[in-house]
VOGU-3710 file (C-alpha; in Angstrom, 3 decimals, decimal comma):
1> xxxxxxxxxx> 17,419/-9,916/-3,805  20,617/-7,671/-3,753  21,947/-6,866/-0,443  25,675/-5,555/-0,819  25,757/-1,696/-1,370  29,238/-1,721/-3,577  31,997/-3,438/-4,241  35,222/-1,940/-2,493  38,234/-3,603/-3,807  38,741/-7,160/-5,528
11> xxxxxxxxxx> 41,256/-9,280/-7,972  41,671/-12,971/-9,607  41,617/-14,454/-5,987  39,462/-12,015/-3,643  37,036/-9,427/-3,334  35,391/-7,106/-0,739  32,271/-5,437/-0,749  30,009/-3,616/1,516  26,763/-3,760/3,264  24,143/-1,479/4,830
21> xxxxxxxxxx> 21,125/-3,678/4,292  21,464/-5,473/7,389  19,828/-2,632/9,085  16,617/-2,340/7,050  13,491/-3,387/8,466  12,545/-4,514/4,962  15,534/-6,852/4,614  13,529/-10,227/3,216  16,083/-12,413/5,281  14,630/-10,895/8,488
31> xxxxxxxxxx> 12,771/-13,040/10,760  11,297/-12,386/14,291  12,000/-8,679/13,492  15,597/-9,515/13,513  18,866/-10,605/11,561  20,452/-13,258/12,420  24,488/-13,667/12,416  24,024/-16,971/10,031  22,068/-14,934/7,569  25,757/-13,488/6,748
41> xxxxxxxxxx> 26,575/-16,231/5,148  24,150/-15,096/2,190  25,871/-11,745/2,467  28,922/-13,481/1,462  27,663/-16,000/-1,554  26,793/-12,856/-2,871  30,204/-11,609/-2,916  31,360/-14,885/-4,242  28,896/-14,441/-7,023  29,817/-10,741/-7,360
51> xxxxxxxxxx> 33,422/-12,011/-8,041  32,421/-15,183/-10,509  30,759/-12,378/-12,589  33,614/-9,681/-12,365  35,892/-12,522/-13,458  33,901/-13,571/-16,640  33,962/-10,058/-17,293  33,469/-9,000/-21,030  33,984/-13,209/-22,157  30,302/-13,685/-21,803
61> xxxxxxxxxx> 27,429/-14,040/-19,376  28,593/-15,402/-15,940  28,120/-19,051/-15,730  25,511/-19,929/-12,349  26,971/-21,145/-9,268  25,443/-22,955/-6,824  26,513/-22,757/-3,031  27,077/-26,876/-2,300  28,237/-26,819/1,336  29,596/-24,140/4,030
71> xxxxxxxxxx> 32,121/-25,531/6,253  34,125/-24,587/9,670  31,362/-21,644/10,464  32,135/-19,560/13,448  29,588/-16,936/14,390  31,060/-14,584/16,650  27,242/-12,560/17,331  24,058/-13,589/17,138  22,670/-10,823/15,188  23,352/-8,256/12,391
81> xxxxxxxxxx> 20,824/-5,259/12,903  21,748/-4,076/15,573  25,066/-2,836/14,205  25,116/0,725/12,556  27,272/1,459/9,546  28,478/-0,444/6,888  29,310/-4,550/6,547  32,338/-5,620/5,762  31,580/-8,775/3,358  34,885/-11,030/2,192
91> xxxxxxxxxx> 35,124/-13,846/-0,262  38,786/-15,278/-1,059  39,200/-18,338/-3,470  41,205/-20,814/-2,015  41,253/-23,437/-4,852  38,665/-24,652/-7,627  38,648/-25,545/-11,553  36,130/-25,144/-14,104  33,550/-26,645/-12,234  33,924/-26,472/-8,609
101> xxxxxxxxxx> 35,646/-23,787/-6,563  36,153/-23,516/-2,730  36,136/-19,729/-0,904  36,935/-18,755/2,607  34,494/-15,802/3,942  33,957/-13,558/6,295  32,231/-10,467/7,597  33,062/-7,899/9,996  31,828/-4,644/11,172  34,620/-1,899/12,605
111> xxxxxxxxxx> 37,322/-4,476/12,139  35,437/-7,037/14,698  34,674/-10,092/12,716  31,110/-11,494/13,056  31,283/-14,564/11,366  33,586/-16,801/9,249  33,648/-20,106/7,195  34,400/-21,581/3,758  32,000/-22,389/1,502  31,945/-24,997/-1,939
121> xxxxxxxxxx> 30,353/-23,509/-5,402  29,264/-26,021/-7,999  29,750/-23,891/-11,195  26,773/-25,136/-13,996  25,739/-27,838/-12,181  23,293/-29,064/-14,835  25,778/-29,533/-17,106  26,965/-32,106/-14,249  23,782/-34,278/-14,906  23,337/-36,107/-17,526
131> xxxx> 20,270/-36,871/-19,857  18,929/-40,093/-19,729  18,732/-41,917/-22,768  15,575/-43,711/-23,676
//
């Protein structure tokens, strides 16, 4: 399931995308015939994995992150469809290391902000457990 459109600007710390699949009828997050505001929050792991993936860039495949946790989550709407144009989705890296890495989000529409949070990525989190020994 892909639902940004493109990827608009981004560096070592950020990046921004866009959206326009909030409006589709399709959209597999839709329940009730609606969006809902927390379903943003998906919009935005995206862009976080977006940006692990730009960053590995030619050095290999991109490892796989796992979204642990989302933390201090404001919705400012209730819903997402019923907004025309494009999404605004934001994903800034606060901190992290090799294995863990903490991003603050948000998405907005016109310059209004719908919703905001941070959120914690385990990076390979397999390689976190280990094998039991017999």
């Amino acid at each position: 399931m892909c639902l940004l459109h493109s990827v608009q600007a981004w560096s070592e710390a950020a990046i921004e995308c866009r959206a326009i699949s909030h409006t589709d009828p399709a959209n597999p997050l839709r329940s009730h015939d609606q969006l809902g505001a927390a379903h943003g929050i998906e919009y935005a792991a995206q862009a976080m994995a977006v940006h692990g993936a730009l960053l590995a860039g030619a050095e290999g495949p991109p490892r796989q992150g796992y979204l642990t946790s989302v933390r201090g989550v404001s919705l400012h709407v209730t819903r997402l469809d019923d907004l025309p144009g494009e999404l605004e989705v934001r994903a800034e890296r606060l901190s992290g290391d090799d294995r863990n890495i903490l991003y603050q989000f948000s998405v907005h529409h016109e310059g209004r902000c719908l919703l905001e949070g941070r959120a914690a990525v385990v990076i390979d989190a397999s390689a976190l457990v280990q094998k039991e020994t017999p």
